[in-house]
matplotlib code that plots the C-alpha trace (Angstrom):
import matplotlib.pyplot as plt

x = [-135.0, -132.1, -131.8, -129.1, -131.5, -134.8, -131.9, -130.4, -132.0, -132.2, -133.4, -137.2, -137.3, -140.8, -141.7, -139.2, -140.6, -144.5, -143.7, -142.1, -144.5, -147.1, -148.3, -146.5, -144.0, -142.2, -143.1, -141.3, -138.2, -137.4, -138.5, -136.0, -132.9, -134.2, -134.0, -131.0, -129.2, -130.6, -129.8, -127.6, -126.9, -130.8, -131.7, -130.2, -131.3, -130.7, -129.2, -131.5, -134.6, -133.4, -133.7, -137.6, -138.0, -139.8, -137.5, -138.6, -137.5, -134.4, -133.2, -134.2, -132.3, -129.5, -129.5, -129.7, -126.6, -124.8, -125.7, -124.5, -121.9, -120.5, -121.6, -119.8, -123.1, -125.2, -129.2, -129.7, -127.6, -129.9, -133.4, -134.5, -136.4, -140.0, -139.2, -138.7, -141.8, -144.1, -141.9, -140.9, -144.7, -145.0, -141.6, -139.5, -139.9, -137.8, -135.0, -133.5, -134.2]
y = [-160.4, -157.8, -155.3, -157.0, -159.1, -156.6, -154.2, -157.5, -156.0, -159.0, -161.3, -161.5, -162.4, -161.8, -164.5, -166.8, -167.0, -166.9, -169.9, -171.5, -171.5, -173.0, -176.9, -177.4, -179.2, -176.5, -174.4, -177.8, -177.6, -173.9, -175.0, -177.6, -174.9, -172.4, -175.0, -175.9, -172.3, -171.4, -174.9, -177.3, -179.7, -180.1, -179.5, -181.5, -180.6, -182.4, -179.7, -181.5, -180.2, -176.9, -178.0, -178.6, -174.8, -172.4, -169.5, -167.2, -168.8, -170.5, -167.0, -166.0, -168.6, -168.0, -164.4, -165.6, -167.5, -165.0, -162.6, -165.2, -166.2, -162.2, -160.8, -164.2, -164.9, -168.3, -167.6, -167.6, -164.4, -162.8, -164.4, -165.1, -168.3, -166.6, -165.5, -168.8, -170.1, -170.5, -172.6, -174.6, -175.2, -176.9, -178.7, -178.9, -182.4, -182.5, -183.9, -185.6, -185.4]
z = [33.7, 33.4, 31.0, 29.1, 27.7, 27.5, 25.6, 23.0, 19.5, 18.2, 20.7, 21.4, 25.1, 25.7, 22.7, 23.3, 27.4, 26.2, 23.7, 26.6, 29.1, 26.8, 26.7, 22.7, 21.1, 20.4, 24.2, 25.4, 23.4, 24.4, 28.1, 27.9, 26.5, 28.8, 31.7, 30.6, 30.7, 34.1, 35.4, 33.7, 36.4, 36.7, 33.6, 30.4, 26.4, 23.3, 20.8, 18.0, 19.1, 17.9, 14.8, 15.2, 15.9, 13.9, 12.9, 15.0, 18.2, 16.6, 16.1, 19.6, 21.3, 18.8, 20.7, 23.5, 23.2, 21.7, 24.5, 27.1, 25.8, 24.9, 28.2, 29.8, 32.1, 32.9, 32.8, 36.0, 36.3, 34.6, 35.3, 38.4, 40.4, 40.7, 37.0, 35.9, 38.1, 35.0, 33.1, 36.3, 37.0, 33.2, 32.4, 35.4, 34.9, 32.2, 32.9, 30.1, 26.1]

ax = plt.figure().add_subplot(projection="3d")
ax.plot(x, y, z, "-o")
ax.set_aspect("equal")
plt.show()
């Protein structure tokens, strides 16, 4: 992870990538948005499952958004495979919503 997002004040990278890498509802929705970022011909995400997020993350990925989109990068500028691993290992199944 670059230091675009480690620097983002109001982005909480390190929660939004422990929640994702655990065996939840909720770890699987941000898998699937994370997944989605990094890889979206792989990786597809239904925008509803947003919705099912505590605030906490909503917000983060909210962030992260904003930083993507201002910065004009994809995720997997700034995150790399082996960073990505855990979340692979759990949910890179998920393909589809």
């Amino acid at each position: 992870m670059t230091s675009t997002l480690k620097q983002e004040p109001h982005l909480n990278w390190e929660r939004l990538w422990d929640l994702a890498a655990r065996d939840t509802s909720g770890g699987r929705r941000i898998a699937r948005v994370l997944l989605s970022l990094w890889d979206g011909a792989t990786f597809s995400v239904d925008l509803q499952d947003l919705l099912c997020l505590d605030p906490g993350p909503f917000h983060d990925l909210l962030a992260l958004l904003a930083v993507l989109h201002r910065e004009n990068l994809q995720l997997d500028r700034l995150v790399t495979p082996h960073q990505m691993q855990p979340i692979l290992h759990l949910w890179g199944t998920v393909s589809s919503p």
